[in-house]
N, C-alpha and C positions, 0 to 999 in steps of 0.2 A: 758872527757866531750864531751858531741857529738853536732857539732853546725849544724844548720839549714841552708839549700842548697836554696841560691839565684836564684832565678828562672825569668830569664831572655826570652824577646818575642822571642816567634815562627815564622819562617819564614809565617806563614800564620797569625799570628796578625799581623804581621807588613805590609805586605801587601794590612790588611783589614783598618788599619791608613791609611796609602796613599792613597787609594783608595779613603777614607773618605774626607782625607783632599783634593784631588782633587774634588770634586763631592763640595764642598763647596768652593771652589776656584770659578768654575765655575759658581756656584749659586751667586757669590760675583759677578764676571768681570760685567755680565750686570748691576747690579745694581749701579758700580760704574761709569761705561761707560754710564748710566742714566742721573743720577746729572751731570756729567760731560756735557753731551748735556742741560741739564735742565737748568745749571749757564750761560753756551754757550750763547743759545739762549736770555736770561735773559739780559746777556751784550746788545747781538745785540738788543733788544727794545728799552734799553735803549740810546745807540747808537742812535737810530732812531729819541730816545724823542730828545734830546739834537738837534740832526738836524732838526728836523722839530720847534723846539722853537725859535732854531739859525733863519731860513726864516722867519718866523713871525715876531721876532725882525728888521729883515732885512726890511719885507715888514712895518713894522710900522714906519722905518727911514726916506726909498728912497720911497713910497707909489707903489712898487711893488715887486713881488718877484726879484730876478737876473733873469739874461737870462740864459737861458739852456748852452747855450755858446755863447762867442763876436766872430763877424767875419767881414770881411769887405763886402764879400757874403750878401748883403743885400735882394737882391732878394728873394720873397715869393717861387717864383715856383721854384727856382734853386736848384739842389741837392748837394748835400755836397762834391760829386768829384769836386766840383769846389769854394769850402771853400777857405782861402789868410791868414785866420791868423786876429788876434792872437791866437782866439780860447779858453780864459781864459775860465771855467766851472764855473757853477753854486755855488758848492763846496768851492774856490779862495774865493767867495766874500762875502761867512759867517765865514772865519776866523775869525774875530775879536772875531765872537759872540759864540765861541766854543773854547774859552780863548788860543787862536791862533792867536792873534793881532800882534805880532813878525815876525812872519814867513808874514802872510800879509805886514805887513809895507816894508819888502824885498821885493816885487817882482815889477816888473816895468812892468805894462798891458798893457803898448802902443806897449814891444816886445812881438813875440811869448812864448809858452809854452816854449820851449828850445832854445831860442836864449840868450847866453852870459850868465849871471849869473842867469838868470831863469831857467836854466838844472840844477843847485843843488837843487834850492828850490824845486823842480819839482821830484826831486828825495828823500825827506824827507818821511819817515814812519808816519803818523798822525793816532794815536790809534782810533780816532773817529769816520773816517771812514773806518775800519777795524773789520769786524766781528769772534770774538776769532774762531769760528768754521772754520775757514779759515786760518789753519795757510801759507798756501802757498803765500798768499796776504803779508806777512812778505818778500817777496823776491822781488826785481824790476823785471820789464818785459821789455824784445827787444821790438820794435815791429818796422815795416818793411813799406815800401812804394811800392807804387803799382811794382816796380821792383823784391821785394821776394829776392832779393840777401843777402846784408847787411843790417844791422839795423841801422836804423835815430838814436835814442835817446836807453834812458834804464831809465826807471821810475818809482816811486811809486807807489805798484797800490793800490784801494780802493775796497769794497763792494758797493757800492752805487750809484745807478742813478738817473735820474730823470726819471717822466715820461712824454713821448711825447705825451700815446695819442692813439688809437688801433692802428694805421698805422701803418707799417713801417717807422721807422724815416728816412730813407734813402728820402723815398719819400714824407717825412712829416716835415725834419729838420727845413723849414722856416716858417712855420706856414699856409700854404696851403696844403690842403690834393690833392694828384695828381691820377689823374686816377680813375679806377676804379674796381671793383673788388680783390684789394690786398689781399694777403693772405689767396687767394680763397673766399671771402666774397662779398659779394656785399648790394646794399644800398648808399642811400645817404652820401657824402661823405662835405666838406666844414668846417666851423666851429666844428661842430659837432661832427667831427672827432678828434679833437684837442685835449691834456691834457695841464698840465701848462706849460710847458718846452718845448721850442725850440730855435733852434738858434735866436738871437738878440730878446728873448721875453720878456716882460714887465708889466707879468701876473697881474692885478690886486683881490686882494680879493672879492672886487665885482665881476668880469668877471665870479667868479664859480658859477654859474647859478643851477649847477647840487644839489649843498649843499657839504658843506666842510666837512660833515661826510663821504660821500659816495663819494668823492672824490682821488683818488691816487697821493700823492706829490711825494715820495719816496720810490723806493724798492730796495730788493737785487741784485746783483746779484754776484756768486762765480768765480772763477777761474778755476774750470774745462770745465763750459761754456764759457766763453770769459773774454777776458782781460779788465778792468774799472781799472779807474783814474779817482784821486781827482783833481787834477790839471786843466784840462777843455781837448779841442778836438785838438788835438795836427795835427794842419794843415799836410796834404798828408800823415797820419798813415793809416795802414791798419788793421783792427780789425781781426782776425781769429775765428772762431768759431769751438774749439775743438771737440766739442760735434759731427760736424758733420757727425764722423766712428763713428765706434762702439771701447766701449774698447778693449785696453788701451788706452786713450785718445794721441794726439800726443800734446805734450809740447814743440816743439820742432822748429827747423828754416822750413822753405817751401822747397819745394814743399807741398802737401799731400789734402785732403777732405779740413781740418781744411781752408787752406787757399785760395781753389775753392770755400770756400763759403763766404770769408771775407766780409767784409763792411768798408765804410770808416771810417776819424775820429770822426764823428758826435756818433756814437755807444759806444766810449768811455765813457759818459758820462751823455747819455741816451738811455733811453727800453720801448719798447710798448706791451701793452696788450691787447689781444683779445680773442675770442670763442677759436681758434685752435691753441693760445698759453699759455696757462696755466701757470700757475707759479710752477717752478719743474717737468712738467707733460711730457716732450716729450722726447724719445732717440732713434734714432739719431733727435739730434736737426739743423736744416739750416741755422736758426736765431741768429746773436751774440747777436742783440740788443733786447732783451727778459728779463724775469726775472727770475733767478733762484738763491737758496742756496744749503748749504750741511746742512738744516735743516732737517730733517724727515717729509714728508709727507707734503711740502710746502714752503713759505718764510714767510716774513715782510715786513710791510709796512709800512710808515706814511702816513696819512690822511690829509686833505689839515686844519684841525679842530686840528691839534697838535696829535691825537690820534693814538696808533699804534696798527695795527690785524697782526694776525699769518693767512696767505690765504694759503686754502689747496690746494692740487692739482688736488682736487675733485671737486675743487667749480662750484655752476652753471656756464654752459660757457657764456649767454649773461649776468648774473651778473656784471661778469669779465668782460668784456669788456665793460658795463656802467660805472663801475669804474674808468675807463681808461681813461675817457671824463668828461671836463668841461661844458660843454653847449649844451649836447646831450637832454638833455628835456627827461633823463630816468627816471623809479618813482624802485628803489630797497630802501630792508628796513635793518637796521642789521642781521636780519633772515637771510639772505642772504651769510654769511658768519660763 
């Protein structure tokens, strides 16, 4: 009895499988490297809401928002190289209301960020202000004092700043705008200049003149651009700003670009926005204290109105920089964005 010959693939079906199943691999990764930024992002709004609900709460307790950061630096015109501490951040003083009352209740605001048992709390990972597309923000950071040698502290870092305001916070940290011309711009400078956040401020909801839609409370910024903590402005830190070669970025201790362009510890914890810094838009970047993600084609923000937008890095330039300002007496509309 004669039986029937099993007929097994040819070296060239089996190739034209593979081939297959590769070309559909491929057609798969982006779309699943999609949703993956799509959920990303998602978190980090939500993120946002919770922080921008937490200050509301805040500003409807103490009848303002926090201060960008506590300093003894009282001084309107002084700049932040000459900050004393303590330096607590904006951040510190909405834990309670981001079901973070524990970790608040430890910390002791009369010492510095890292004096004595404030260097552990200081050192805690807090999911909230952490945007998942950032997994590097999962690792603490050195960061270094104007000598570049050794590192001061090693601490948590976050996604989230506040906003100061178009200026340079450097020159804007106490709530006087200095000079003129910054950032190549020029125009009257004075309140106007302002956002909500700066050292020892006391921003009240009334004070947003400009309207709390078109307002900027909060935005990103990631870890390949500069280094942000939740904690506040960690007295004599020096901020580096990676961004400033070109890739590969340096991650690493000083010398290099990154740390000829640093800024002090006022940068830690807030960013300013203007025409000629866009949010995501510049490389090489100069500016630590800016705003940027690894979102695609922009960041986030909350609104001083609770609400959060995805800002492209297209956006109109003086837009953006109305935004930036409470009491610029700008007139933009959500078109705008």
């Amino acid at each position: 009895m004669q039986t029937a010959k099993r007929r097994g693939f040819t070296l060239i079906e089996l190739l034209v499988v593979i081939a297959i199943i590769g070309i559909l691999i491929g057609l798969l990764l982006p779309a699943v490297q999609n949703v993956r930024a799509a959920a990303a992002r998602s978190v980090c709004t939500n993120n946002l809401k919770q922080i921008a609900l937490a200050l509301h709460n805040y500003e409807s307790v103490h009848h303002s928002f926090p201060a960008g950061y506590i300093d003894g630096n009282t001084s309107p015109i002084s700049t932040p190289d000459n900050d004393v501490g303590p330096g607590w951040g904006w951040a510190s003083y909405i834990l309670p209301y981001v079901e973070h009352g524990d970790i608040f209740e430890q910390i002791n605001f009369s010492q510095g960020v890292i004096a004595g048992s404030n260097l552990t709390i200081s050192q805690t990972q807090i999911k909230v202000f952490q945007c998942p597309s950032d997994g590097l923000t999962l690792q603490n950071v050195d960061l270094y004092d104007s000598t570049f040698t050794t590192p001061i502290c090693t601490v948590a870092q976050g996604n989230y700043v506040g906003c100061n305001g178009w200026e340079e916070c450097f020159n804007n940290a106490g709530g006087d705008a200095q000079g003129g011309g910054d950032d190549g711009l020029s125009g009257p400078l004075g309140k106007a200049g302002d956002g909500v956040f700066y050292r020892n401020s006391q921003t009240k909801i009334g004070e947003i003149t400009d309207g709390l839609s078109y307002t900027i409370l909060v935005g990103e910024r990631s870890h390949n651009h500069s280094p942000s903590v939740w904690s506040g402005a960690i007295t004599g830190a020096r901020v580096p700003a990676w961004m400033a070669g070109l890739p590969p970025y340096q991650f690493s201790p000083p010398p290099g670009p990154a740390y000829d362009n640093a800024d002090f510890d006022e940068a830690l914890v807030l960013s300013h926005g203007n025409q000629t810094h866009l949010p995501s838009a510049d490389l090489p970047f100069y500016d630590p204290d800016t705003f940027y993600s690894l979102h695609t084609g922009g960041a986030n923000f909350a609104f001083c109105d609770g609400s959060v937008h995805f800002l492209s890095k297209s956006i109109d330039p003086p837009s953006y920089q109305a935004m930036a300002t409470m009491q610029g007496g700008d007139q933009i509309t959500t078109a705008d964005w």
